[in-house]
C-alpha positions in Angstrom: 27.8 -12.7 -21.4 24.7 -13.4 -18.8 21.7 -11.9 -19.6 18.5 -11.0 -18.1 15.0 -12.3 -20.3 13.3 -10.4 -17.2 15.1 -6.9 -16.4 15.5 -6.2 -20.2 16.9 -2.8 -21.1 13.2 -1.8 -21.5 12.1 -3.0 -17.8 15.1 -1.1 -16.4 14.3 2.5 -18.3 11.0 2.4 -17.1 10.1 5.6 -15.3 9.6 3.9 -12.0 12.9 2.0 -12.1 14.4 5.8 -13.2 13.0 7.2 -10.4 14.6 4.8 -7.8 17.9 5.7 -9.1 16.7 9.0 -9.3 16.6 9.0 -5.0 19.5 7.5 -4.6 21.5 10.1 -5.8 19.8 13.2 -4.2 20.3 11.0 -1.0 23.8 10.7 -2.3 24.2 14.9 -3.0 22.2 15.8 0.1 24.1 16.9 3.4 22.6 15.9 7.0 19.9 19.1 6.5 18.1 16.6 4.4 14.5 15.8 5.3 13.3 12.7 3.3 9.8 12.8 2.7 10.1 10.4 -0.1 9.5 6.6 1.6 6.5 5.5 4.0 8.3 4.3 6.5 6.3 4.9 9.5 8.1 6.7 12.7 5.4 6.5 15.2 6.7 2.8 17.7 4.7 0.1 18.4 3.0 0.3 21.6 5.5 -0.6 24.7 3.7 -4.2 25.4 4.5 -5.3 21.7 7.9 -5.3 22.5 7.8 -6.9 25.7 6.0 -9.8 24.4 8.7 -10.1 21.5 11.3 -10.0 24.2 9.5 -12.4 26.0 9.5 -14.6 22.6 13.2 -14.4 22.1 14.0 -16.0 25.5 11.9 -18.8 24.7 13.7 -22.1 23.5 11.0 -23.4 21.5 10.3 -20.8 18.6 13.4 -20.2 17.0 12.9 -22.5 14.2 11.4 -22.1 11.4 7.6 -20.2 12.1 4.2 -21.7 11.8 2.9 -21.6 8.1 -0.2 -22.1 9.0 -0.2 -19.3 11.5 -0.1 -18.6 15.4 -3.3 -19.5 16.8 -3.0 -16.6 19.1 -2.9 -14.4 15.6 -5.5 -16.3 13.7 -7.9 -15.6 16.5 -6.8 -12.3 16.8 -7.1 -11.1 13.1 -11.0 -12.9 13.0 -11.6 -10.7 16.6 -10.4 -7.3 14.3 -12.5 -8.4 10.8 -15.5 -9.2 13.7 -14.8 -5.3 15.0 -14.2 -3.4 13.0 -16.3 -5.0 9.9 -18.6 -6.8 11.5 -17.4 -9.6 9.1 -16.5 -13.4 10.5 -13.6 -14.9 8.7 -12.7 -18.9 9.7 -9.3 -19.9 10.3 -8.9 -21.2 6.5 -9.9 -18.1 5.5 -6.7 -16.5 6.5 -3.2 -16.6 5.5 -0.1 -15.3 7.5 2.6 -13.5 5.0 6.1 -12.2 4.9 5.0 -8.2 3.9 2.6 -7.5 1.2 4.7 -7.0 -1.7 6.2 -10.6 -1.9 2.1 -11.4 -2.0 1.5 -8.8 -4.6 3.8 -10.6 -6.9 2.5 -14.2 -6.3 -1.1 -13.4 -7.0 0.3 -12.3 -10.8 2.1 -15.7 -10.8 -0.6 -18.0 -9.4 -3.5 -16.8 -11.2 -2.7 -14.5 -14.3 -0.8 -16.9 -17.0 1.8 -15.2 -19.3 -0.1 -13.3 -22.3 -3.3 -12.7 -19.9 -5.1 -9.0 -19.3 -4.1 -7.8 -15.4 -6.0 -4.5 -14.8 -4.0 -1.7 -13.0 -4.7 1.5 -12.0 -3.0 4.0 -13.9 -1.3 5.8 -11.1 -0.8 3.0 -8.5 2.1 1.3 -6.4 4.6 0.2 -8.5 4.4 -3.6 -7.3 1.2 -4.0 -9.6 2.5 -3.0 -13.1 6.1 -4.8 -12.3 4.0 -8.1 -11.2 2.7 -8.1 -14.0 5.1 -7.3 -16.1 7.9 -9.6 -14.7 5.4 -12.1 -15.1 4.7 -11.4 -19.2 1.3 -11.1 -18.7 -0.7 -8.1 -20.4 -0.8 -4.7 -18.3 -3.8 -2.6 -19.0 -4.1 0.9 -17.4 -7.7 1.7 -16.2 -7.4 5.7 -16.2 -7.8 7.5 -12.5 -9.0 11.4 -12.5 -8.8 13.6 -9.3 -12.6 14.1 -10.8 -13.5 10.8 -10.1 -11.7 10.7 -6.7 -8.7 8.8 -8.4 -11.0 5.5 -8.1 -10.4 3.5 -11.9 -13.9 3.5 -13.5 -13.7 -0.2 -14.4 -17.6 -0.6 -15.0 -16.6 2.0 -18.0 -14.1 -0.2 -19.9 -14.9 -2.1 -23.1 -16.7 -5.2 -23.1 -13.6 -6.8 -24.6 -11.6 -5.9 -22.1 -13.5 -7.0 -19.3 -14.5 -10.5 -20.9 -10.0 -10.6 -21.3 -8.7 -9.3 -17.9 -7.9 -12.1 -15.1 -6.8 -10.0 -12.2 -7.3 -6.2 -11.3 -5.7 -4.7 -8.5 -7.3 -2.1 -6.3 -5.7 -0.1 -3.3 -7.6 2.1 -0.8 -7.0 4.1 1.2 -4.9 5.1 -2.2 -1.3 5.2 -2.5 0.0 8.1 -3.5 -2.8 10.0 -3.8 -4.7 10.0 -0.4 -8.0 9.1 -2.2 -10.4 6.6 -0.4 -12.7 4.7 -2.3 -16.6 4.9 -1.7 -18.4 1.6 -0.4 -21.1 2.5 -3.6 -18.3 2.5 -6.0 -16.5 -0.5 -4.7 -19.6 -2.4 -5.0 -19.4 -1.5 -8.6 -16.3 -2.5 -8.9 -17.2 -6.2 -7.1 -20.3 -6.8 -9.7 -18.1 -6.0 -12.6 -15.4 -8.5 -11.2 -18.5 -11.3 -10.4 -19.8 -10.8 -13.8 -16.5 -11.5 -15.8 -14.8 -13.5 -13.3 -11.9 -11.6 -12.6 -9.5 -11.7 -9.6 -10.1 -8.6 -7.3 -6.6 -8.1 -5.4 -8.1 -5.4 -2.4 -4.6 -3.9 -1.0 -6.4 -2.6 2.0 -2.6 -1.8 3.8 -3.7 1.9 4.9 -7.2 0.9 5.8 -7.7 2.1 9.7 -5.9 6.5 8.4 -8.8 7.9 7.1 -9.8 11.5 8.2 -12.6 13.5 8.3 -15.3 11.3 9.6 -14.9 8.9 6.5 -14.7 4.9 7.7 -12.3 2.2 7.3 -14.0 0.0 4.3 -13.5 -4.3 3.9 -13.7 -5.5 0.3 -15.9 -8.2 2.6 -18.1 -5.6 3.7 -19.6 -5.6 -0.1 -22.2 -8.5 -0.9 -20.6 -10.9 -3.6 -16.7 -10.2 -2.7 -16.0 -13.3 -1.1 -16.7 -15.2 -4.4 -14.0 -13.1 -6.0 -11.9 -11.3 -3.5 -8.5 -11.3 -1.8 -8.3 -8.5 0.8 -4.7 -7.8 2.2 -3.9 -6.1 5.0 0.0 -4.8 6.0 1.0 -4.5 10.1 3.5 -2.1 8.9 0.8 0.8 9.0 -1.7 -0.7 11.5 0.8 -1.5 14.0 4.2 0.7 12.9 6.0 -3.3 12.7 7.1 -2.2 9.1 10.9 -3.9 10.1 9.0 -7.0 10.7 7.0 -8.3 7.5 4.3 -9.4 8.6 0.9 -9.1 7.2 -2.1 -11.4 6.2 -4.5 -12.1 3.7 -8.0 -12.6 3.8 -10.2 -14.5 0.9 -12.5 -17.7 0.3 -11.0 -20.9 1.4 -10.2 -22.1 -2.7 -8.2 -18.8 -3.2 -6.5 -19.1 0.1 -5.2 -23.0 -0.9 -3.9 -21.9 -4.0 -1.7 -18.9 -2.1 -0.6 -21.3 0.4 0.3 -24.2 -2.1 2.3 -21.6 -4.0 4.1 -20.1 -0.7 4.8 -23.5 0.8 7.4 -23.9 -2.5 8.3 -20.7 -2.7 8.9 -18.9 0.5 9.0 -19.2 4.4 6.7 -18.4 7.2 6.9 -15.3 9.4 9.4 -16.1 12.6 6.6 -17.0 15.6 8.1 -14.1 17.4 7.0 -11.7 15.2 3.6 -13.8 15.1 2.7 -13.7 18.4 4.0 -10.4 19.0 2.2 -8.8 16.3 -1.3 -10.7 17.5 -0.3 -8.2 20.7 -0.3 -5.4 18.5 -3.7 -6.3 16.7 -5.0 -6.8 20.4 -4.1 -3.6 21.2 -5.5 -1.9 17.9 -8.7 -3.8 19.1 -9.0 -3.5 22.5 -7.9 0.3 22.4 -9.5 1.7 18.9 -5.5 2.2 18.1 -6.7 2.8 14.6 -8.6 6.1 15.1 -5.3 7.1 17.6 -3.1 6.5 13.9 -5.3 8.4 11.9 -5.7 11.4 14.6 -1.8 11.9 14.4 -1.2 12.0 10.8 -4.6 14.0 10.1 -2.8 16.6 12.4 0.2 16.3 10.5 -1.7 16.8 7.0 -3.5 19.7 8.3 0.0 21.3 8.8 1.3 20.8 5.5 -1.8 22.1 4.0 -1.6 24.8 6.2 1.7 25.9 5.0 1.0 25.4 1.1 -2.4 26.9 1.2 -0.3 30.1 2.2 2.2 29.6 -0.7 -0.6 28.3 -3.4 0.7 25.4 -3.8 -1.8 23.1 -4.9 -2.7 19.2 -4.0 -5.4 17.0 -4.2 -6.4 17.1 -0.4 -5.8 13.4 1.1 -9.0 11.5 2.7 -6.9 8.4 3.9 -3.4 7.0 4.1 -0.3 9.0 5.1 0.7 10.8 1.5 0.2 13.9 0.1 -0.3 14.3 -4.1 1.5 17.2 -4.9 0.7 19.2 -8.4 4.0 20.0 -10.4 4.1 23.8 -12.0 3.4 24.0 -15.4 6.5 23.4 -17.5 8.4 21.5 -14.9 8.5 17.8 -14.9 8.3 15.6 -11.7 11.8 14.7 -11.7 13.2 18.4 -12.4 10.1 19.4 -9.9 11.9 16.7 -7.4 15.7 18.0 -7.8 15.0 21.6 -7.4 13.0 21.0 -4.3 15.5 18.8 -2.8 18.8 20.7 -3.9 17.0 24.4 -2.9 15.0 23.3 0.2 16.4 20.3 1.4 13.6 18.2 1.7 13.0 15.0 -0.8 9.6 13.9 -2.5 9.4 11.4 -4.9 8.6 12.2 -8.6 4.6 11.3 -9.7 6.0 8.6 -12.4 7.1 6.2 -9.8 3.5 5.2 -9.9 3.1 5.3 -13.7 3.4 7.5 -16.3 0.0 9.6 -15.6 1.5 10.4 -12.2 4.1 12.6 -14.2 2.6 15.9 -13.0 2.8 15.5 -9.6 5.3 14.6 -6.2 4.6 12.7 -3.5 4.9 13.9 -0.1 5.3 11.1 2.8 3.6 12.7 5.9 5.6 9.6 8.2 7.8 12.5 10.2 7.4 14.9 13.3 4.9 18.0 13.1 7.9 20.1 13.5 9.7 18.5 10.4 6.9 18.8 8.3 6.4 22.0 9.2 9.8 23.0 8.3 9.8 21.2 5.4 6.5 22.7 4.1 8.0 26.0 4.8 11.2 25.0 3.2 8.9 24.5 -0.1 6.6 27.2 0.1 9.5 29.8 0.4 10.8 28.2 -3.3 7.2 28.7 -4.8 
C-alpha cells in the first residue's frame, strides 16, 4: 500500500483541512439561491486596457514560450515606479522577483530557509499557507497569540528569550487575513528590531496592502529602517489589479535573499507566461498613474459599511475591519464555527467559512468575504440577521 510521510492522518484531520471539506459539501447541499461569501476571489475586472494589451500579447509570435524568469523589463520598471509612489522606497532590478501567485512563494521560503526541526513563528489565527509550510516542511510551528485587544497584531517582542534566540522565519500579514486588522507602522517597527536582533526571516505578505479604510495608509515592510537586512515583502496582483486567474505577483527583498528564491525557483518552478507579464505591468501602470488603489478600497469600504449596517441592526457582533476585503464574524455562545457555518448556510443561504480554517483560536468566529455586489451583500447580511 502507498503512503504519504507528508499528509499523514494527523495533517489531514487538522481543522483547516476539515474545514475545506467542510465547503465542499454545503456547495454540494446548496441550491442556485446560494451566495458564497466564503473564498476571496475578487469580482471587480481589470481595467479595459489590461485586456487589450493581453490581447495584443496573444497575437504576438514571439512570447509564447516559456516567460522571462528574470522578469519583463516593462514590469520590473513598473513595480520600482509603484514602491517609488506609493512608499517612497527605491528598489533595483535585483531586488525584485516575478512569481507564479503568492502561495507557491509562501511555501518555498519554509523550504529555502527554515531546515526541518527549526522554530517558524506564525500567527495564531493566520492564512492557512503559513502553518501547512511549515508543517509539510517538518520544521517546528509556534503560535504567537493575536487578541482583537491588540488589533490582532502577534506581540512577538513579548515572547521568551528562548524562543526568539530558536525561531528562523516568522510570517506576518497586513492588511490581515481574516480578520480585517491593519498593523501600525510603530508596531511593525517593533516587530523588524526583534527580527534584526535574533536574525530571523521576516516573511511581510503585504497581498491586501492598497484596501485600507478610514484614512489609515497603505504600509511597506521597506518603509521601517533596518527591514531590508531581514525582510521579504510580497505583494499579490490578484487584489491590486483583480488578475487573481493569472498568478502573478512579485517579491521584494535584499539582493542575497532574492538569489537564494531565484536559485530555488529556477529548479523548482517556471516563470509567469510574458503575456500575463506585460499585461499586468499595464495594470500596475494604471494603479499608478490613476491612484487605482484608493478606487479598490472606496468600493469594498462601501460594501463593509453595508454589512455592518445590516448586523448592527440584528447585534451581531464583529471586529470592525480597517483593511482587506473580510469580515471577522463572532460565533454565539455555545455554537461552534462549523455548526455556526451550516446553519447559516442551510437557513439563509449564504456561505462563510468557519474561524478554524485559520487555526484553532479562530474557532469562535466566521469569515465573511466582502468580494460580491452591494445588493448581494445586502441580501445576504439580511439573510443572516433575520436567523439571529
Amino acid at each position: 500500500m502507498i503512503t504519504s510521510p507528508l499528509l499523514t492522518a494527523d495533517v489531514l484531520t487538522k481543522p483547516m483541512i476539515n474545514v475545506v471539506s467542510f465547503l465542499k459539501r454545503m456547495r454540494l447541499e446548496s441550491d442556485s439561491e446560494l451566495i458564497d461569501l466564503s473564498v476571496g476571489n475578487p469580482d471587480l475586472p481589470p481595467h479595459a486596457s489590461v485586456i487589450d494589451e493581453l490581447i495584443k500579447c496573444s497575437q504576438r509570435e514571439d512570447i509564447h514560450g516559456y516567460g522571462n524568469f528574470d522578469g519583463q523589463p516593462v514590469l520590473l520598471e513598473n513595480i520600482q515606479r509603484y514602491y517609488r509612489k506609493r512608499y517612497q522606497a527605491e528598489v533595483a532590478k535585483n531586488q525584485i522577483h516575478v512569481i507564479r501567485g503568492v502561495r507557491n512563494l509562501l511555501f518555498s521560503i519554509a523550504y529555502i530557509f527554515v531546515a526541518p526541526g527549526e522554530t517558524v513563528l506564525i500567527p495564531s489565527i493566520g492564512y492557512q499557507s503559513y502553518y501547512l509550510a511549515t508543517l509539510f516542511n517538518h520544521a517546528e510551528p509556534y503560535l504567537v497569540p493575536m487578541q482583537p485587544e491588540a488589533n490582532y497584531v502577534p506581540e512577538v517582542w513579548t515572547l521568551p528569550e528562548d524562543v526568539l534566540a530558536r525561531a528562523k522565519l516568522l510570517y506576518l500579514n497586513y492588511p490581515n487575513n481574516p480578520t480585517g486588522s491593519q498593523i501600525t507602522r510603530e508596531q511593525l517597527t517593533r516587530i523588524v528590531e526583534v527580527c534584526r536582533k535574533y536574525g530571523i526571516l521576516l516573511c511581510y505578505d503585504n497581498a491586501y496592502n492598497e484596501i485600507v479604510f478610514d484614512g489609515l495608509s497603505p504600509i511597506s515592510l521597506f518603509e521601517i529602517p533596518g527591514a531590508w537586512e531581514i525582510g521579504i515583502e510580497i505583494t499579490s496582483m490578484s487584489k491590486l489589479t483583480s488578475l487573481a486567474g493569472w498568478r502573478i505577483a512579485f517579491c521584494v527583498a535584499n539582493e542575497s535573499i532574492i538569489n537564494y528564491i531565484w536559485n530555488y525557483n529556477a529548479v523548482t518552478d517556471s516563470a509567469v507566461y510574458d503575456g500575463f507579464q506585460i499585461a499586468g505591468a499595464k495594470a500596475l501602470a494604471h494603479v499608478i498613474e490613476h491612484d487605482d488603489g484608493k478606487r479598490l478600497a472606496s468600493i469594498y469600504r462601501k460594501r463593509r459599511d453595508i454589512v455592518m449596517s445590516g448586523f448592527d441592526t440584528a447585534g451581531i457582533t464583529y471586529y470592525k475591519p480597517q483593511g482587506g476585503f473580510y469580515m471577522w464574524l463572532n460565533v454565539p455562545e455555545g455554537k461552534t464555527d462549523m455548526d455556526f457555518a451550516a446553519e447559516i448556510c442551510r437557513k439563509a443561504q449564504v456561505l462563510l467559512t468557519p474561524g478554524s480554517y485559520y487555526g484553532e483560536s479562530g474557532a469562535h468566529n466566521v469569515r465573511l468575504s466582502l468580494t460580491a455586489s452591494e445588493d448581494r451583500l445586502q441580501t445576504a447580511a439580511d439573510r443572516i440577521a433575520g436567523l439571529i
